[in-house]
N, C-alpha and C positions, 0 to 999 in steps of 0.2 A: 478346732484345735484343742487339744491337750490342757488341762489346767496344771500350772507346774508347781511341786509342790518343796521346796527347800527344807531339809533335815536337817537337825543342830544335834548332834550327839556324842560323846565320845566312846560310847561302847558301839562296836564296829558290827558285833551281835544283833542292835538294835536296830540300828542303822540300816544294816540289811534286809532284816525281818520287815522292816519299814516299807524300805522301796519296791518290796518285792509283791506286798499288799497292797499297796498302792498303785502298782506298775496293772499288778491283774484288775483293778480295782480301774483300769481305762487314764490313772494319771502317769505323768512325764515328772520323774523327781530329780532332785541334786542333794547331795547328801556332802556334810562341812562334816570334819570330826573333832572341830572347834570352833570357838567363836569368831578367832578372828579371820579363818580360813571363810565363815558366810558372812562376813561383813566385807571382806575381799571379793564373793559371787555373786553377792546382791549390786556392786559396781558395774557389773557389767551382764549380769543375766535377768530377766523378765520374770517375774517370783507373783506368784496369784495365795500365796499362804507359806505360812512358816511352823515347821512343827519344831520345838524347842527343850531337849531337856534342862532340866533349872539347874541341877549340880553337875557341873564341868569344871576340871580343872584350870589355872589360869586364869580364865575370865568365864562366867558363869554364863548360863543361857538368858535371865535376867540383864545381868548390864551389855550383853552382846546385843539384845532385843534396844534397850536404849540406846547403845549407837546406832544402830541400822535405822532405828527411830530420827534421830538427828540427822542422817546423812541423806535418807531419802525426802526431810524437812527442808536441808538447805541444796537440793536439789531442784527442787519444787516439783519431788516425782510421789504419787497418792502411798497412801499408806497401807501396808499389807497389814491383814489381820494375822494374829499369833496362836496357837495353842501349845500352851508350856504342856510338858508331860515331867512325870518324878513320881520315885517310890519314896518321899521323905514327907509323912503327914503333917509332922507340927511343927515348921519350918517358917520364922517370921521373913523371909525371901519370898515363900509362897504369896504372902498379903502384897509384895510390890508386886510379883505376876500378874495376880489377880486385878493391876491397876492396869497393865497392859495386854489383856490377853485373858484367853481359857486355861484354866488348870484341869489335866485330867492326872488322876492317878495311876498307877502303873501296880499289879499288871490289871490292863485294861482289858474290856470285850470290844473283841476286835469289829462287831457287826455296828457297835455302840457307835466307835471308836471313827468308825464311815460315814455316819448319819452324820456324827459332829463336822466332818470335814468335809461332808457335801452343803451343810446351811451357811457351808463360807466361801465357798467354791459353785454351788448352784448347780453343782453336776452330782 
């Protein structure tokens, strides 16, 4: 089966380009175009990785990551690993990512960008 892979994004650009490499790439994805639209998908869908932009409006891909963090805690359901992505280098939000999660920078190499998502997904 499919390892699925949940997008946090608000540019719709990205988001696609995501799923689309991914899709060819043999994964099943779900793509939120905010935060609290995947905090709402992770309730009820089966999630093997979460790729996250950090700067989103409303509630950023950082404290969306920490609810999902709490909700799958008082669930008692395991924990999905994260990789934040952003184009913002010197960003002290990036140092909280980096507590939960991979930070890649954007734009990224997309062959890089597979390796990193298959040493969490195993495919």
């Amino acid at each position: 089966m499919a390892k699925n892979i949940l997008i946090i994004d608000d540019d719709g650009l990205v988001t696609k380009s995501l799923c689309s490499l991914l899709g060819k790439a043999g994964y099943s994805t779900n793509a939120s175009e905010n935060g609290f639209d995947a905090i709402e998908k992770i309730k009820d869908t089966h999630i093997d990785l979460i790729i996250a932009d950090i700067r989103m409006p409303e509630i950023n891909g950082v404290q969306a990551i920490k609810r999902i963090k709490e909700l799958l805690k008082s669930k008692n359901k395991p924990d999905i690993p994260v990789i934040f992505i952003t184009g913002y280098t010197d960003s002290k939000v990036n140092l909280e990512a980096k507590e939960l999660g991979e930070v890649i920078f954007k734009p990224f190499d997309y062959q890089e960008f597979l390796k990193c998502i298959t040493n969490y997904t195993g495919v």
